[in-house]
C-alpha positions as CSV (number, residue, x, y, z in Angstrom):
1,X,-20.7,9.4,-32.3
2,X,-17.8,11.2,-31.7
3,X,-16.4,14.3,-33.3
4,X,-14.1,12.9,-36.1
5,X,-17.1,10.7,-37.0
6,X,-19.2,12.9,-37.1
7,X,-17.2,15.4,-39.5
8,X,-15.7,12.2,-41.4
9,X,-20.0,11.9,-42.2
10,X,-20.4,15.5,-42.9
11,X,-17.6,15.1,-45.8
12,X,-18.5,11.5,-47.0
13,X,-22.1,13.1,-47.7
14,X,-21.1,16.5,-49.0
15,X,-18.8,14.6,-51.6
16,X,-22.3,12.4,-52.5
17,X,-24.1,15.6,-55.0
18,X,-23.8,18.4,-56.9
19,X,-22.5,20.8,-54.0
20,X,-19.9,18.7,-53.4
21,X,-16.4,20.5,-52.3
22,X,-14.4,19.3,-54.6
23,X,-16.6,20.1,-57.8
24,X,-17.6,23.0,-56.2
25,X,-13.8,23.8,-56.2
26,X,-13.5,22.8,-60.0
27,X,-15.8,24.6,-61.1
28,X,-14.7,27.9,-59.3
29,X,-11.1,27.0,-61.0
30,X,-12.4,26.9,-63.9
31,X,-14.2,30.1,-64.2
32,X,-11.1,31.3,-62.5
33,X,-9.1,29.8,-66.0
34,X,-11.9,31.3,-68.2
35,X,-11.4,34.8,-66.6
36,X,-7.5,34.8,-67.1
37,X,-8.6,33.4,-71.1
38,X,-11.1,36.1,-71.4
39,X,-8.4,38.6,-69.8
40,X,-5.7,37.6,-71.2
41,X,-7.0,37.3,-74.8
42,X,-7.7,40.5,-74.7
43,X,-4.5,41.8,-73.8
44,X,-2.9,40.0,-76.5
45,X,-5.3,41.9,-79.0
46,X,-4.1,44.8,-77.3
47,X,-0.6,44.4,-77.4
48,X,-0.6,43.0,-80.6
49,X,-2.0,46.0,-82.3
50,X,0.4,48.2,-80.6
51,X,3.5,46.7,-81.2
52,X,2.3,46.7,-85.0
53,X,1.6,50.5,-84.6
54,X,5.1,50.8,-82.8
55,X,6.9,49.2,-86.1
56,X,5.2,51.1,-88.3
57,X,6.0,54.3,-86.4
58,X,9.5,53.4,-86.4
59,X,9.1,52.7,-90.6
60,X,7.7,56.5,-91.0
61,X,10.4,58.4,-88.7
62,X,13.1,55.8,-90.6
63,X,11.6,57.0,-94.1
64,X,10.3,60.9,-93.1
65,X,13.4,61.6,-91.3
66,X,15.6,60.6,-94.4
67,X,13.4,62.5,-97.0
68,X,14.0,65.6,-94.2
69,X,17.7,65.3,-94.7
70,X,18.1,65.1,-97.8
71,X,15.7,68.0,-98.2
72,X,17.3,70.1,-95.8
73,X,20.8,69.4,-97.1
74,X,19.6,70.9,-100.7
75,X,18.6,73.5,-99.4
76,X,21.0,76.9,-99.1
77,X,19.5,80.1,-96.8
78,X,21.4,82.4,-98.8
79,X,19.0,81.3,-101.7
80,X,15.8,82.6,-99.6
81,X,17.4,85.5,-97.9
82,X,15.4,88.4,-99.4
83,X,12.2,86.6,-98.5
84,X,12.4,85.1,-95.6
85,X,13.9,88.8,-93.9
86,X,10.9,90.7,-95.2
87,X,8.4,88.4,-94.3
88,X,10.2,87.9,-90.7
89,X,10.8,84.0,-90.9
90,X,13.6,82.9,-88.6
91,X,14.3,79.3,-91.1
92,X,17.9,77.5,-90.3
93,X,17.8,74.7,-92.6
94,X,21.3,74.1,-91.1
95,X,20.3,73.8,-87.0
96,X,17.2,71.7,-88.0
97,X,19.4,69.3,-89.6
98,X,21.9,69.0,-87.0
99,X,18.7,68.6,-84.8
100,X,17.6,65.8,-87.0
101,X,21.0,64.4,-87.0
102,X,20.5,64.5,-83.0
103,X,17.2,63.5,-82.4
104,X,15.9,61.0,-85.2
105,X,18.1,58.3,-84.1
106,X,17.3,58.5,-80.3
107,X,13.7,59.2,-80.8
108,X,13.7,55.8,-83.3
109,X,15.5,53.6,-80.5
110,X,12.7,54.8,-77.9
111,X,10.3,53.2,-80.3
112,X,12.7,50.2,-80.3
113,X,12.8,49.8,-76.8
114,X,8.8,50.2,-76.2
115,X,8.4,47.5,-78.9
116,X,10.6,45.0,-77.7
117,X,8.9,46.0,-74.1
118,X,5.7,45.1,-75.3
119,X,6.5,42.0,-77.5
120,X,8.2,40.7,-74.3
121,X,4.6,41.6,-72.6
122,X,3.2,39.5,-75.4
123,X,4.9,36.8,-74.2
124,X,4.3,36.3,-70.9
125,X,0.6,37.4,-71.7
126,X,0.3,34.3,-74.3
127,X,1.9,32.2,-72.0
128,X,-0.8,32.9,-69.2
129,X,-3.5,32.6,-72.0
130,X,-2.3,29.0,-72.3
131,X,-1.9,27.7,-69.3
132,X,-5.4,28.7,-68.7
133,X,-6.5,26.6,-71.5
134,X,-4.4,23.8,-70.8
135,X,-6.2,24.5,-67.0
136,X,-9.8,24.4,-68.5
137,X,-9.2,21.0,-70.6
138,X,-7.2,19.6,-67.8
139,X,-10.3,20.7,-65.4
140,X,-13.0,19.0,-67.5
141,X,-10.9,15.4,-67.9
142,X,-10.6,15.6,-64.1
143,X,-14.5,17.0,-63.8
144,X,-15.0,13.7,-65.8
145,X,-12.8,11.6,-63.2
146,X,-14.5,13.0,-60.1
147,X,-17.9,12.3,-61.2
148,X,-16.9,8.9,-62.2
149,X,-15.6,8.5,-58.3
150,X,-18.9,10.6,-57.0
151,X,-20.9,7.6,-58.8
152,X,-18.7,4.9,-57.2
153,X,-18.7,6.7,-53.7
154,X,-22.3,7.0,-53.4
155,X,-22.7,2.9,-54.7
156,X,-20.3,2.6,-51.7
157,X,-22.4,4.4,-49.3
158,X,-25.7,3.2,-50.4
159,X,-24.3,-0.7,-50.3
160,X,-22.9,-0.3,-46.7
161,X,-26.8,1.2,-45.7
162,X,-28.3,-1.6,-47.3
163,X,-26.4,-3.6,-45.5
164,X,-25.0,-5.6,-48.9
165,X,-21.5,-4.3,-49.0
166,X,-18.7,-6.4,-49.8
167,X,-15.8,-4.3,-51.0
168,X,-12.7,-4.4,-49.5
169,X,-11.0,-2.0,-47.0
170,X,-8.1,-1.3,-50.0
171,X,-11.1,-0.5,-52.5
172,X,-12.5,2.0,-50.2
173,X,-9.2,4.0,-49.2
174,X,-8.1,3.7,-52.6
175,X,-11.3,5.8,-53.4
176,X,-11.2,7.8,-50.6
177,X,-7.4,9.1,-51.5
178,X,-9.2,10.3,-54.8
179,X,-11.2,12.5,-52.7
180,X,-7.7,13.6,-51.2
181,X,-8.9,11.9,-47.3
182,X,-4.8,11.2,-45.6
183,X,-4.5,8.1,-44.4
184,X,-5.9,8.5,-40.8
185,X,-9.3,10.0,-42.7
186,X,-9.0,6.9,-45.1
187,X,-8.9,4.1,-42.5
188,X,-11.9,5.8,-40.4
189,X,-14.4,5.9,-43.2
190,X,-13.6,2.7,-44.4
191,X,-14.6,1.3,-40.6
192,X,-17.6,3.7,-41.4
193,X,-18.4,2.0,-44.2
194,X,-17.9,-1.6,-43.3
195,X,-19.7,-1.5,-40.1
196,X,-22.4,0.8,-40.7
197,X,-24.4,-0.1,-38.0
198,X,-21.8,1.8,-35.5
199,X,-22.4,5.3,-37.4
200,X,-23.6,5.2,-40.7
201,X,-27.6,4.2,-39.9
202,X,-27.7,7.0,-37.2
203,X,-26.3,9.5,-39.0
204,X,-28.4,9.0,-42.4
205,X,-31.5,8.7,-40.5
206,X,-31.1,12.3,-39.3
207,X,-30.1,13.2,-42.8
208,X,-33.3,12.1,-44.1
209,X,-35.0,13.0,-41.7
210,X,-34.2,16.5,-42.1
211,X,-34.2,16.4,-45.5
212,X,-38.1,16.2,-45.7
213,X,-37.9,19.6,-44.9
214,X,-37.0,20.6,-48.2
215,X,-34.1,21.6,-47.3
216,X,-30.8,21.3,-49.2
217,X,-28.0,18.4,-48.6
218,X,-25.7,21.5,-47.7
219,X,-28.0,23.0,-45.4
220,X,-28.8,19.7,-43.7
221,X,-25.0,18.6,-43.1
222,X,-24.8,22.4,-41.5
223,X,-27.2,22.3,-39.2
224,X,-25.8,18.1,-38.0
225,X,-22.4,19.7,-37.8
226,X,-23.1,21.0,-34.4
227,X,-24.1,17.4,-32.6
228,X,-21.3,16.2,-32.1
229,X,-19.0,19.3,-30.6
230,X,-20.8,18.7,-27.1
231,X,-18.3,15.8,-26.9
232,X,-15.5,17.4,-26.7
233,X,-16.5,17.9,-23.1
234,X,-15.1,14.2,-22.5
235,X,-12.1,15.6,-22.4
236,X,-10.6,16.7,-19.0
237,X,-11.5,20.0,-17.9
238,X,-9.1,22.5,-18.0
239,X,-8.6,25.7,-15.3
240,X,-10.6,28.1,-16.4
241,X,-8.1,31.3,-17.5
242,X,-9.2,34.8,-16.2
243,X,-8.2,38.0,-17.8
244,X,-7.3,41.4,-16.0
245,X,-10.6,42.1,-14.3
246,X,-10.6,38.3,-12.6
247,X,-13.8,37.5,-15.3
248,X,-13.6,34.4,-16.6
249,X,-12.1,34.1,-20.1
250,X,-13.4,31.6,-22.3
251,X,-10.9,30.2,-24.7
252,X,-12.6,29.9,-28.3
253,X,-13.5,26.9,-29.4
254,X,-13.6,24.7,-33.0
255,X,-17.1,25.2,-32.9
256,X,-17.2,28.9,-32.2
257,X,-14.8,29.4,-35.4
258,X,-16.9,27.5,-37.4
259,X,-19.8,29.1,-36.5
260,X,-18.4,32.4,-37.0
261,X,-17.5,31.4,-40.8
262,X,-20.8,30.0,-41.2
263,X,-22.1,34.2,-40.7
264,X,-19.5,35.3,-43.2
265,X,-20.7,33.1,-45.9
266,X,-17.6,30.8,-45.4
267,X,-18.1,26.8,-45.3
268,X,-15.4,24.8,-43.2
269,X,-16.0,22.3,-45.5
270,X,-14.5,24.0,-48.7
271,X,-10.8,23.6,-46.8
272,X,-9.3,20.4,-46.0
273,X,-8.8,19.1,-42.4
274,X,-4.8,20.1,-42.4
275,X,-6.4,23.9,-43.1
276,X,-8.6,23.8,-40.6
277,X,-6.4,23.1,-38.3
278,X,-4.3,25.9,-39.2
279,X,-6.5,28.3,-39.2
280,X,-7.6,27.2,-35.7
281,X,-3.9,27.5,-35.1
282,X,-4.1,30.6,-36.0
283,X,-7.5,32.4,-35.2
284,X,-8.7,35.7,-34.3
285,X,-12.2,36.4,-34.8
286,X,-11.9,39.5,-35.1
287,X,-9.1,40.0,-38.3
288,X,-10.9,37.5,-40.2
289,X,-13.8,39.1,-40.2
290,X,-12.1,42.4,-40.6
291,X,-10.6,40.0,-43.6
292,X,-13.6,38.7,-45.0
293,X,-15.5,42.3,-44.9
294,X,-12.7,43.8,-46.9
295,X,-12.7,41.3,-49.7
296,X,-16.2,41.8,-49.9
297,X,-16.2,45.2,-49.7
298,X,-14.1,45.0,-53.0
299,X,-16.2,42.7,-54.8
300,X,-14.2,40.0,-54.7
301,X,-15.5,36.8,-54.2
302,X,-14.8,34.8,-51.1
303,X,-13.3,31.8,-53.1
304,X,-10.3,33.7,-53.0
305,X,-9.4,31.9,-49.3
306,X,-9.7,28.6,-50.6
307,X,-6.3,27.1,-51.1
308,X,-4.7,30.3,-49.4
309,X,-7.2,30.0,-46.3
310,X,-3.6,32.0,-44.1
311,X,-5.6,34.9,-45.8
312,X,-8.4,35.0,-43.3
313,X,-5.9,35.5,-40.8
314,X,-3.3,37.6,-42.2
315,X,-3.3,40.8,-40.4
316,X,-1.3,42.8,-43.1
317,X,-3.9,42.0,-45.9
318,X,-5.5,45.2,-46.1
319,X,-2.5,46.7,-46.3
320,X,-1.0,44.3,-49.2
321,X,-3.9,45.2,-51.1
322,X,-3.8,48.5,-50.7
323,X,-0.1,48.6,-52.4
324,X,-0.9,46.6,-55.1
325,X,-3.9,49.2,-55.7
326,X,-1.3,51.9,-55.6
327,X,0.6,50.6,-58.4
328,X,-2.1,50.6,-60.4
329,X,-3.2,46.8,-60.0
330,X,-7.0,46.1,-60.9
331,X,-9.1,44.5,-58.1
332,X,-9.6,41.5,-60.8
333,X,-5.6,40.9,-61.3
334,X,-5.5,40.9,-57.6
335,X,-8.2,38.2,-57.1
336,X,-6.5,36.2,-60.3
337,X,-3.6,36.0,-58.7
338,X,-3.7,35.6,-55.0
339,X,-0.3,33.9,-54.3
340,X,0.8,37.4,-54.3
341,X,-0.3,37.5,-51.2
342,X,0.5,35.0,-49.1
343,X,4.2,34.7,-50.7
344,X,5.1,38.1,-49.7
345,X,4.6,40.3,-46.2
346,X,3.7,43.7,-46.7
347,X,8.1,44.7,-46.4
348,X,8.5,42.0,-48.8
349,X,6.2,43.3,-51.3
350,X,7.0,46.6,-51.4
351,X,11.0,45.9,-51.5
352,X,9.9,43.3,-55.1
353,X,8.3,46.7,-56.2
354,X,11.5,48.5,-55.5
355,X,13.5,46.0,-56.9
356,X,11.3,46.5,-60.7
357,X,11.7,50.3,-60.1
358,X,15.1,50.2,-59.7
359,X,15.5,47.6,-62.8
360,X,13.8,50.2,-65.1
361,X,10.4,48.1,-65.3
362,X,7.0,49.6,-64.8
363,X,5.5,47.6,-61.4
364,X,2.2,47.9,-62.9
365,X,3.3,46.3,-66.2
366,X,4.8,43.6,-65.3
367,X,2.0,41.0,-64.5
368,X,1.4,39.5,-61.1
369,X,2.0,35.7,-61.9
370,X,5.8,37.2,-62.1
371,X,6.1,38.7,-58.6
């Protein structure tokens, strides 16, 4: 069985139950969706009752302020002299109302600008509030879909063991591109699946037979994973590469990066093939677990690298973070919106942070989604 079967299995049968990738991947959307809801509901509440204490502090200083003229105006020192020099009281009815005069109308066009600040807030905040409801209705018609192809999927798989299937090679790849397999992935597991004796038999026996452990589907597909790596060794040999101190210097392997996921809590399977790829590309053990330590460390979860799996790698992500904390950015608005990250590099962000500071706009108003 060689190595692309052998994975191909390991994603035909994670897609077959409840820990399946892509519901697993729903699911964490969705409470992603519910948090913004829950968030961003709030916030509305919030800025809601400020902008109505804004307008009605602008209604007082409009109303006050004109009673205060026109007291001030009827009013003549001369009238008071005798009184207010015994008793010591410096009163210039005539400097307080040219400080009125001076004052009132600035201090009421600050109030201005900080409600039409915050009712511009309150729109981008009701905005994000419903695109994460249209996310969370969207989510459970496609929840709906997904189980509908889960069903079909495992009919598929338990036909081809049985030895009875009879659907076509168009009718499988057609259901595999649901599950988002490219082409390449499509037209192997359709082989799988149409000539099971070549793959499928084998590879379900040692499912089930580990399964009689007691062991979860997950678990089991973990522990098979590792089979089929020793093939690589088909391949020809290389020269082996040998650092300063003439020591042989192994060159890391796929299976040595999924292993080391595997002991950060990370499943290879939760990224597509294209991803891990490119993070094999790309991979230094060392800054992602530095990486995945740090986003722990925060209590953020670990979902946060699927769909943006260049985080593991990126060695300025401490750094990003740590700006965004400067600014006054919650942890939770950070893990919300995590294509902060990977848009900008840690120059990048802090010349868009410039760029709001030099507008006039508070960097840690303004919400992420608008970086």
């Amino acid at each position: 069985m060689t190595v692309i079967t052998e994975t191909l299995l390991d994603k035909l049968y994670n897609l077959r139950g409840e820990d399946s990738t892509i519901l697993k991947e729903m699911n964490a959307q969705k409470q992603k969706a519910e948090e913004t809801k829950k968030q961003t509901t709030e916030q509305k509440g919030i800025l809601q009752n400020e902008i109505q204490d804004l307008k009605k502090l602008k209604e007082e200083l409009e109303e006050q302020g004109e009673k205060f003229k026109n007291l001030l105006q009827g009013i003549d020192r001369e009238d008071y002299s005798t009184v207010l020099a015994r008793l010591k009281i410096d009163f210039d009815p005539e400097g307080l109302l040219e400080r009125l005069n001076k004052n009132l109308p600035k201090t009421i066009e600050n109030v201005e600008k900080d409600t039409q600040k915050s009712e511009e807030e309150l729109v981008k905040v009701e905005d994000e509030m419903n695109r994460a409801i249209t996310t969370i209705e969207e989510l459970g018609i496609r929840k709906d879909t997904a189980l509908a192809n889960q069903e079909k999927l495992n009919e598929y798989i338990d036909l081809a063991l049985s030895g009875r299937i009879n659907i076509t090679r168009d009718s499988i790849t057609s259901l595999l591109e649901e599950f988002h397999f490219n082409e390449e992935e499509q037209r192997e597991a359709a082989k799988i699946l149409m000539f099971p004796e070549d793959a499928l038999y084998a590879y379900d026996e040692k499912i089930k037979a580990k399964d009689k452990s007691g062991k979860s589907i997950s678990e089991v597909i973990q522990e098979a994973k590792h089979i089929s790596f020793e093939e690589k060794t088909k391949e020809p040999e290389e020269e082996p590469i040998f650092n300063d101190n003439n020591e042989i210097s192994a060159e890391p392997s796929m299976e040595d990066m999924i292993n080391i996921l595997q002991q950060l809590g990370i499943d290879y399977l939760d990224f597509s093939s294209k991803e891990v790829n490119k993070l094999f590309d790309n991979f230094d053990s060392e800054v992602i677990k530095e990486n995945v330590n740090y986003i722990t460390s925060l209590n953020i979860d670990k979902n946060i690298f699927n769909n943006h799996i260049e985080l593991l790698y990126d060695k300025e992500l401490q750094d990003k973070i740590t700006i965004l904390k400067n600014i006054g950015k919650e942890i939770k608005d950070i893990y919300l919106n995590p294509t902060v990250l990977t848009k900008y590099n840690k120059e990048q962000l802090n010349e868009a942070i410039e760029l709001l500071n030099s507008n006039g706009l508070d960097p840690k108003s303004v919400p992420l989604m608008a970086y």
